[in-house]
Every structure is written in structure tokens, then in C-alpha cells.
C-alpha positions as CSV (number, residue, x, y, z in Angstrom):
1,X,15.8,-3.4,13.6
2,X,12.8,-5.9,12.7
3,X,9.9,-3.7,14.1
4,X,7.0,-6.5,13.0
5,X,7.7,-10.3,12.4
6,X,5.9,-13.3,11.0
7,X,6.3,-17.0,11.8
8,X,4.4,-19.3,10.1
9,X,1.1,-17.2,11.1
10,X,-2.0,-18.9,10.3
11,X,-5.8,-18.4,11.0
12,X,-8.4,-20.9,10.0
13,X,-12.1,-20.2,9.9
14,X,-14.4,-23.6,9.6
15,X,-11.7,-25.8,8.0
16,X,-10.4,-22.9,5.2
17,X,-7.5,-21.3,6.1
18,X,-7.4,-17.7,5.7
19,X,-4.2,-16.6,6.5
20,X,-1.5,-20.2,5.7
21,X,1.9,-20.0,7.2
22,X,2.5,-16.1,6.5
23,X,6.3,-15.2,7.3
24,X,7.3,-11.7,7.5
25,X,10.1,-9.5,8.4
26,X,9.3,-5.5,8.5
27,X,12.0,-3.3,9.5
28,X,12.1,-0.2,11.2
29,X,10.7,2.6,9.6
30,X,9.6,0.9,6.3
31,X,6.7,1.4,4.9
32,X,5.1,-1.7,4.0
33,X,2.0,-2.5,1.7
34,X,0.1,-5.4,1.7
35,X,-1.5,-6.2,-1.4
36,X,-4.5,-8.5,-2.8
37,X,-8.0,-8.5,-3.5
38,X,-10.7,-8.9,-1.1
39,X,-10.7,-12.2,0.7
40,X,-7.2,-12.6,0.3
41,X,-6.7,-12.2,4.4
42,X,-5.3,-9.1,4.2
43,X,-7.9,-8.1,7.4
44,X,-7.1,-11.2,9.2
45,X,-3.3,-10.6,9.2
46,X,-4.1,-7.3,10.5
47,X,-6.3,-8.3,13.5
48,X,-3.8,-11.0,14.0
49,X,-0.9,-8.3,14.7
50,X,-3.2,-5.8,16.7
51,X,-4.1,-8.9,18.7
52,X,-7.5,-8.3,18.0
53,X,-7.8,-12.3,17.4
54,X,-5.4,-15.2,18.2
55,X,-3.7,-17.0,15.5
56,X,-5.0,-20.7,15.0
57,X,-0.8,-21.6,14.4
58,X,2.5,-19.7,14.3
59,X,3.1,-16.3,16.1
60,X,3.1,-13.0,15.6
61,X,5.6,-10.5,16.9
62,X,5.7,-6.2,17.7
63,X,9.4,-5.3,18.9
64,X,9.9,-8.8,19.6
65,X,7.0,-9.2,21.6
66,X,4.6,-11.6,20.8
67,X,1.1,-10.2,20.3
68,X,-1.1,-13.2,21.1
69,X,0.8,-13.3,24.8
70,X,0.9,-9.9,25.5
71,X,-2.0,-7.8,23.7
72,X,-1.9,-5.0,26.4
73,X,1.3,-4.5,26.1
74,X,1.2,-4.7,22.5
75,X,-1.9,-1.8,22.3
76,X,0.2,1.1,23.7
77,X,3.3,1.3,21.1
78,X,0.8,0.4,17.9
79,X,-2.0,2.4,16.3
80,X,-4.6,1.0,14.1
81,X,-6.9,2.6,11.6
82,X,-9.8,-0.5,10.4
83,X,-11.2,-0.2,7.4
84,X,-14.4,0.8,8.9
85,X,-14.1,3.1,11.2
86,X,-17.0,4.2,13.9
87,X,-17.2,6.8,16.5
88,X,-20.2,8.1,19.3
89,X,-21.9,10.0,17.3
90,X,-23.5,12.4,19.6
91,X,-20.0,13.6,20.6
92,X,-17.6,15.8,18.5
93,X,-14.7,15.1,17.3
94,X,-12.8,16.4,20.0
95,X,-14.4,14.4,22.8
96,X,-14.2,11.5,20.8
97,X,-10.9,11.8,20.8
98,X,-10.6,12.7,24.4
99,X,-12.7,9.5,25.4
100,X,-10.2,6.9,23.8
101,X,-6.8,9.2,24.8
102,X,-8.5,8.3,28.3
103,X,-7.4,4.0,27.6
104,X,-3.9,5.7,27.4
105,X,-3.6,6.7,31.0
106,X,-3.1,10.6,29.8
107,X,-3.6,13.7,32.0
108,X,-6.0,16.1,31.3
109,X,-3.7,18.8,30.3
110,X,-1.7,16.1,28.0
111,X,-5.0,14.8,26.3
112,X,-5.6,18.6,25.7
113,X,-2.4,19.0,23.7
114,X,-2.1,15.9,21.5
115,X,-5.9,16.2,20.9
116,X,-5.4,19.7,19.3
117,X,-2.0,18.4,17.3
118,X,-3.6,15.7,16.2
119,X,-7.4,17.7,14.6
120,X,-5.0,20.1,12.9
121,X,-2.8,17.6,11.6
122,X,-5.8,15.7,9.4
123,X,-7.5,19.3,8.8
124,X,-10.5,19.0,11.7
125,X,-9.6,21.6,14.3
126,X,-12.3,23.9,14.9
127,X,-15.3,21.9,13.5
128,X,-17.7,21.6,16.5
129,X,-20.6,19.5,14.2
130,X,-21.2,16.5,16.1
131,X,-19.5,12.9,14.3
132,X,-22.6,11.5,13.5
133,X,-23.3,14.2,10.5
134,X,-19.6,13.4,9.3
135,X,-19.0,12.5,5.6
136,X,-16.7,9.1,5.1
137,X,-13.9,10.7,4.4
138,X,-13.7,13.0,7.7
139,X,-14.9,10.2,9.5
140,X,-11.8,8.5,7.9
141,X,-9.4,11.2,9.0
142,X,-11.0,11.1,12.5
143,X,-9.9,7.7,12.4
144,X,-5.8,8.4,11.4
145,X,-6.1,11.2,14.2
146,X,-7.3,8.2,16.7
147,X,-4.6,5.7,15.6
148,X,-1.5,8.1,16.5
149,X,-3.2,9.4,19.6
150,X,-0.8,7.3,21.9
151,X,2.8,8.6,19.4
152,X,3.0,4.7,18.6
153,X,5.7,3.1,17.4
154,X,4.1,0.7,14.6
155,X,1.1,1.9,12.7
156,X,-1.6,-0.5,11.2
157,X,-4.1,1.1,8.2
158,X,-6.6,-0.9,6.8
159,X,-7.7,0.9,3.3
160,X,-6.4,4.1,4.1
161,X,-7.7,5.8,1.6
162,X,-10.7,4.1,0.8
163,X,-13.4,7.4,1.6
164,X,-10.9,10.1,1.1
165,X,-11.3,12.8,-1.9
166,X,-8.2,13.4,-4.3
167,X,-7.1,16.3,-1.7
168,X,-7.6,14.1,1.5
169,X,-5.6,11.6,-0.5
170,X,-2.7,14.1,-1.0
171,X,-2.8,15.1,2.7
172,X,-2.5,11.2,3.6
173,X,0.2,10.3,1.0
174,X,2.2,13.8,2.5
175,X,1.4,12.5,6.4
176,X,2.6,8.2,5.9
177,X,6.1,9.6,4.1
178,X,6.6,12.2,7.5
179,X,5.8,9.3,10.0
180,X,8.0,7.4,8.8
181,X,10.7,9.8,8.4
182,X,10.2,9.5,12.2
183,X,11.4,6.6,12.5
184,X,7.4,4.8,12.4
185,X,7.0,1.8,10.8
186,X,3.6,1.8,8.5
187,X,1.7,-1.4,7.6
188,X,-0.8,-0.5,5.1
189,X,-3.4,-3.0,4.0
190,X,-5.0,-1.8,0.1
191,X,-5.9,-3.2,-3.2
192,X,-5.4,0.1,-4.5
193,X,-2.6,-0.2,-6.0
194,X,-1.7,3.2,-7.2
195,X,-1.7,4.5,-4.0
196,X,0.7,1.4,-2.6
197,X,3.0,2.4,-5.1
198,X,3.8,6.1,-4.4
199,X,4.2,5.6,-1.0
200,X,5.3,2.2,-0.3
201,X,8.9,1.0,0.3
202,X,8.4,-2.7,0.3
203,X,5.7,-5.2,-1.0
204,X,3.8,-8.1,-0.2
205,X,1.3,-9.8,-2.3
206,X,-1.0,-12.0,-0.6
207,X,-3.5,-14.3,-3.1
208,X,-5.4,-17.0,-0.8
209,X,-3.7,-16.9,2.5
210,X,-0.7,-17.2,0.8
211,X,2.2,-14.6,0.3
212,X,3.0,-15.2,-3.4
213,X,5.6,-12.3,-3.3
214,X,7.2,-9.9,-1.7
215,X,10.5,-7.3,-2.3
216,X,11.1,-3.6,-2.9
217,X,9.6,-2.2,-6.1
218,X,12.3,-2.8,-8.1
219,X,13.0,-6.5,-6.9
220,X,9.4,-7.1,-7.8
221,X,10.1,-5.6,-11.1
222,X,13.0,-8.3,-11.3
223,X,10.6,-10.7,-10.5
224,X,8.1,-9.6,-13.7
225,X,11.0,-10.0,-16.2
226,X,11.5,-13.8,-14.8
227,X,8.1,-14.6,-15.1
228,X,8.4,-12.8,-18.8
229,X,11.2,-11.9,-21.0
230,X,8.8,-9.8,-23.1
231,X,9.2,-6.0,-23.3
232,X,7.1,-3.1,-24.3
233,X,9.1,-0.7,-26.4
234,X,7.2,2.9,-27.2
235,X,8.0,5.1,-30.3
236,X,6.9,7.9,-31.3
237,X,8.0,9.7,-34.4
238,X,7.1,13.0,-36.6
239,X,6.6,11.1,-39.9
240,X,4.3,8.3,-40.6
241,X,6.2,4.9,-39.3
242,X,6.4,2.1,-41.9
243,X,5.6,-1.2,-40.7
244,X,8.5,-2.8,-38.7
245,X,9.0,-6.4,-38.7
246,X,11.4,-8.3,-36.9
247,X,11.1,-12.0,-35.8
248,X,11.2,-11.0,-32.3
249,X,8.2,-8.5,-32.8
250,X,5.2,-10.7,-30.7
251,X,3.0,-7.5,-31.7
252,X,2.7,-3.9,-32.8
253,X,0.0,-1.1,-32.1
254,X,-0.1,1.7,-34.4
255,X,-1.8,4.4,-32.9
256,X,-4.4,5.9,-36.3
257,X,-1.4,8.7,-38.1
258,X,1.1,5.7,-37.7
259,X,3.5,8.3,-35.5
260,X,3.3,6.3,-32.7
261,X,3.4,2.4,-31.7
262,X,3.4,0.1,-28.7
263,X,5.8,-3.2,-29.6
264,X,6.0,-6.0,-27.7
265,X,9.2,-7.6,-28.4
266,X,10.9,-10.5,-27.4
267,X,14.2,-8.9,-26.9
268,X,15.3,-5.2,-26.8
269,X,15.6,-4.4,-30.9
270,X,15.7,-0.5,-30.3
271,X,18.8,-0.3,-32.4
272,X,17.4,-2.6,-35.4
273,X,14.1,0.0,-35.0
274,X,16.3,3.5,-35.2
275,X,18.2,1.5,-38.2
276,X,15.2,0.8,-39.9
277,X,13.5,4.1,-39.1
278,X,16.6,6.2,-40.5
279,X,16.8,4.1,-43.8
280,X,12.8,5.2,-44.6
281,X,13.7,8.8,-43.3
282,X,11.5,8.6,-40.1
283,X,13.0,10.9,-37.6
284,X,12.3,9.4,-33.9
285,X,10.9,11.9,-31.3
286,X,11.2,9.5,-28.6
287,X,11.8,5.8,-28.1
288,X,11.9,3.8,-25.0
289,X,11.3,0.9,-23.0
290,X,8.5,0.6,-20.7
291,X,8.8,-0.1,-16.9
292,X,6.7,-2.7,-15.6
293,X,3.7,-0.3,-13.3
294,X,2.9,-2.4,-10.2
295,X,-0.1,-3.4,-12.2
296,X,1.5,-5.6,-14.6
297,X,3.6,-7.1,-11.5
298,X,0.7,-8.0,-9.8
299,X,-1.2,-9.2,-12.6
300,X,1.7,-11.4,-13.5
301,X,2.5,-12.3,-10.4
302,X,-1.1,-13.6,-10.1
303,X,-1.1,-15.3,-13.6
304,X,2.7,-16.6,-13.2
């Protein structure tokens, strides 16, 4: 099922569009990462699908329900964590919490409950400090704890991970992998991409306005190796390496004992380099082709 769709979504700001003609299909229970640097309209997609803002052209659906016609509706199956995040901060956590679980037409006894799940699930229960002497990064987790206060169905996170420390980080990766396990579907917004590629299913790279790609990982990878036939082979060996030459060899990087180098190659020559290597009497500890890191697709993709 297509949880969040596209059609030719555009926002324009003072003549410059920044979001042109986006078109996406997210199905249910992906987890989807939306890649580019700033000013890309990574934000402005976002806004656009919490209804925050209306698109200038093409629409914008939740469960087949158009956002721009129906934001109410649209607010009680998503949750959104922005990128920056604020809270009263004369109140604690917990009647923060309690004050927005309130737009959500919940009970008393109910807000009680899902308050509590929700301060132990991002590691706040029991801290009574009030929010205004938070750090970023609990203010941060405050701010997950706030966007699944409803159970929705789609979750939105703008830079996720942005103020967190290398544990919080953990915690989060841990938390978006069990949500959608559930059955949620995740949109996250980031241009860290380190973080999009351990817990991302699918990709979209937005440069412009513009989605310039899009695919699983490994389609993406496809993608690299059209843009560029070239590929990095690693050896590593316990004697000195002579100097290999080949005329599909585009370069070689000896490391300074000569027991390891980086080729870039035109074609895959691994069995002319073990030849070559056994005739000089250089036994290989390790050869292999490098996969493409979602760093070179996005650089290439950029540059392509």
C-alpha cells in the first residue's frame, strides 16, 4: 500500500521554485530518506505533506488523502519531528507532553499512560528539571516522544539526529528500525548521510527542487556504475608489491611499505593482478572490489 504520494508537487517562493514537480511513491512501512544539502527543499517538501503550507502546484497525498484539502484530518494519523524543535519552557517534560496529547482528544487516564511509554521510550522518565534548562539533544528526544504521541501512522523527522550524542544516535537508529517493523512508515529528512544509510530502505536525492534520483541502495549503486564504469580494487599483501601496470590501470596508491594499494581500474583485472603478483612471489592477504558508500553515489549523482 502507497502510504505517502507525490504528484507533480511544487512550491514557489518569489519567482524561484523550491520544490519543482516532485513525484513520489512511499510504501507502507518503508523507511524513506530524503537526501540533499541545505536549500535543496528538503524542509519545504516536508511542510508541504504535514500540511503545514499549501503547495503553489500539484498535490500531495497521506493514505490517499490529500493534505492541502484535509489538514485536520491529515494531523491525527502523522507525527512530525522539525528540525528545530521548541517547547514551554517553564513546564516539564511531562506536562509538555500532556499539553499537546490534549489536540488529540485523549482522556486523562490515556494521556497518563502514553505519556509515561513514550518518556521511557527516549530515556526521560523521571527527570522533573523543567525544558527550558534542557540540552539539544534531550530537547531533541522530547521532540520524537511528541511526534508519536497520537500512535501515528506516517512519521515525518526533519534532521533527526542533528543534536543527539553517539549514544542518543544509537537509541534513535534502534527506535526508526522498531517503528517500522510496526508497520510505520518513516520519512526522514538529513544530509547526514551516514546515518541515512544504516537505516534507510529507499532513497531520494533532491538537488534544487528537483529529485535527481531515487531507488533502494543497491539500485542507486546500479545507478553509480552507469554514471562510471570505473572500479576501486584494494590489495593488500605481506611482501612489498611491485608496481602493476595494466592499460586499464587509470591510477594506483601505494600505501608507504608498498603492502597495500588502492587501483582504480577501468575493468575488473583482479585475475591479471593475482597472475602478476604470484610470478614476483607476492602472496595476497586480501583483494577486493570496493562497493560504492552512499557518498560516492551522491557525489556522482550530483556530478553526473
Amino acid at each position: 500500500m502507497i502510504k505517502i504520494k507525490t504528484e507533480n508537487l511544487t512550491k514557489v517562493y518569489n519567482g524561484n521554485k523550491a520544490v519543482d514537480g516532485l513525484n513520489l511513491e512511499i510504501a507502507e512501512g518503508d523507511i524513506f530518506g530524503f537526501l540533499g544539502p541545505n536549500g535543496a527543499g528538503k524542509s519545504t517538501t516536508i511542510l508541504m505533506l504535514v500540511g503545514m503550507i499549501e503547495p503553489t502546484e500539484g498535490k500531495c497525498f497521506i493514505n490517499d488523502i490529500e493534505v492541502a484539502r484535509n489538514p485536520l484530518e491529515i494531523k491525527k494519523i502523522i507525527g512530525y519531528l522539525p528540525e528545530d524543535v521548541g517547547f514551554y519552557g517553564n513546564m516539564t517534560a511531562e506536562q509538555n507532553l500532556d499539553y499537546f496529547a490534549r489536540f488529540y482528544a485523549m482522556d486523562a487516564r490515556e494521556r497518563k499512560k502514553r505519556i509515561e511509554e513514550l518518556l521511557e521510550l527516549v530515556q526521560l522518565a523521571g527527570v522533573s528539571q523543567k525544558v527550558g534548562g534542557y540540552s539539544r539533544g534531550m530537547n531533541q528526544r522530547l521532540g520524537l516522544a511528541q511526534a508519536l504521541l497520537n500512535d501515528p501512522e506516517v512519521l515525518f523527522l526533519d534532521e533527526p539526529t542533528a543534536n543527539l550524542d553517539p549514544e542518543g544516535v544509537f537509541q534513535y537508529r534502534e527506535l526508526v528500525k522498531q517503528l517500522s517493523d510496526e508497520g510505520k512508515t518513516i520519512f526522514i529528512s538529513s544530509h547526514i548521510l551516514s546515518e541515512v544509510s544504516r537505516v534507510c530502505k529507499t532513497i531520494g536525492i533532491i538537488s534544487k527542487g528537483k529529485l535527481i534520483a531515487y531507488g533502494t541502495f543497491e539500485e542507486l549503486k546500479k545507478e553509480l556504475r552507469h554514471l562510471t564504469e570505473n572500479l576501486r580494487i584494494i590489495v593488500e599483501t605481506v611482501e612489498p608489491l611491485p608496481e602493476i601496470e595494466h592499460e586499464d590501470i587509470i591510477s594506483a596508491e601505494y600505501n608507504e611499505n608498498k603492502r597495500k594499494v588502492i587501483i582504480e581500474a577501468k575493468s575488473d583485472i583482479r585475475d591479471y593482478i593475482s597472475s602478476r603478483l604470484f610470478e614476483n612471489g607476492v602472496r595476497i592477504k586480501e583483494m577486493r572490489v570496493e562497493e560504492p558508500t552512499l557518498e560516492d553515489i551522491f557525489l556522482s549523482v550530483y556530478q553526473g
